[in-house]
N, C-alpha and C positions, 0 to 999 in steps of 0.2 A: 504494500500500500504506500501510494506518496499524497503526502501532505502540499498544500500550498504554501509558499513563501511569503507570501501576501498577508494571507488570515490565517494560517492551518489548519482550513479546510479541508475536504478530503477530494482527492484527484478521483473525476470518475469519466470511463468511455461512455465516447456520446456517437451513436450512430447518423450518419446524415448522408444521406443515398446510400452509394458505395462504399464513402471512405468510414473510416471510425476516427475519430479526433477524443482530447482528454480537454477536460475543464475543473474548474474547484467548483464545487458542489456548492459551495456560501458565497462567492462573490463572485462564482461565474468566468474569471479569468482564462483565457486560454492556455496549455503546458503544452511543451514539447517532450512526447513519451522516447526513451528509444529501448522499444520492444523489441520483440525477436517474432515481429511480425503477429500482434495481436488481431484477433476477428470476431467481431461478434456478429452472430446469427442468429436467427430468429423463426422460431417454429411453431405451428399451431394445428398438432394433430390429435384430434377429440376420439376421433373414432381408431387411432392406435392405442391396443392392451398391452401388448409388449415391447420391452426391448431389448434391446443387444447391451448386453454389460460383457465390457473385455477386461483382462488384468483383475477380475475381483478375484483375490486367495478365499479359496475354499476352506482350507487345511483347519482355520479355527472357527469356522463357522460352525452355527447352531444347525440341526437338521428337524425337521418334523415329517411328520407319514401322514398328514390332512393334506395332501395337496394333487391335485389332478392333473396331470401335465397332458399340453392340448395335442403334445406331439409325438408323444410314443406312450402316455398311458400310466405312466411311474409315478406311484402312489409318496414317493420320498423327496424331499427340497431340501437345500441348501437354504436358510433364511436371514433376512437382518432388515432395520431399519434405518433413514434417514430425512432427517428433516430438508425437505423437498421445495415446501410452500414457504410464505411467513411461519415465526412463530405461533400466531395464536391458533394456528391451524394442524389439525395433526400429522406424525407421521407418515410418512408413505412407507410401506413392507413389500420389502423384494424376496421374490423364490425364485429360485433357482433349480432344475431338478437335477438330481443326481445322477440319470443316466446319460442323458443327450445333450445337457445345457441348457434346453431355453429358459428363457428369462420373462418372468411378468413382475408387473406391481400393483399394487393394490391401496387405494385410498378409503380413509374412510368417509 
């Protein structure tokens, strides 16, 4: 995180078309970032239930035997949670199944 010099503010990207540019969030000042090539993107898919998680370690995860996998049938998951939303909003819980991989999440 970078602070502004100005007010110490907090530097945050601001999308505008294509480009992405940074500004202090309190006084609006414009920063020059030098990223390693920052991106932000933007997605809105309501009617996606799953997804692809890569790189999550298995090895200390929690397992549970409630879960239905949509794609080979495997009654066992890999489980965990992460705050996803705001705060005042809950959870989201990811499973994982044990035999194939795929990946859903679940809100409440």
């Amino acid at each position: 995180m970078d602070y502004c010099e100005e007010c110490g503010g907090l530097i945050v990207p601001e999308k505008k078309s294509q480009e992405t540019s940074f500004k202090c969030r309190s006084c609006g000042k414009p920063h020059e970032q030098d990223g390693d090539g920052l991106k932000i993107t933007e997605t809105n898919d309501e009617e996606r239930k799953s997804i692809d998680v890569e790189d999550k370690d298995t090895d200390n995860l929690p397992t549970t035997d409630d879960f239905d996998c949509e794609e080979c049938d495997n009654q066992e998951a890999y489980w965990w949670m992460l705050q996803t939303r705001s705060a005042d909003e809950p959870e989201t819980r990811f499973f994982k199944c044990t035999e194939c991989g795929h990946t859903l999440r679940e809100y409440d």
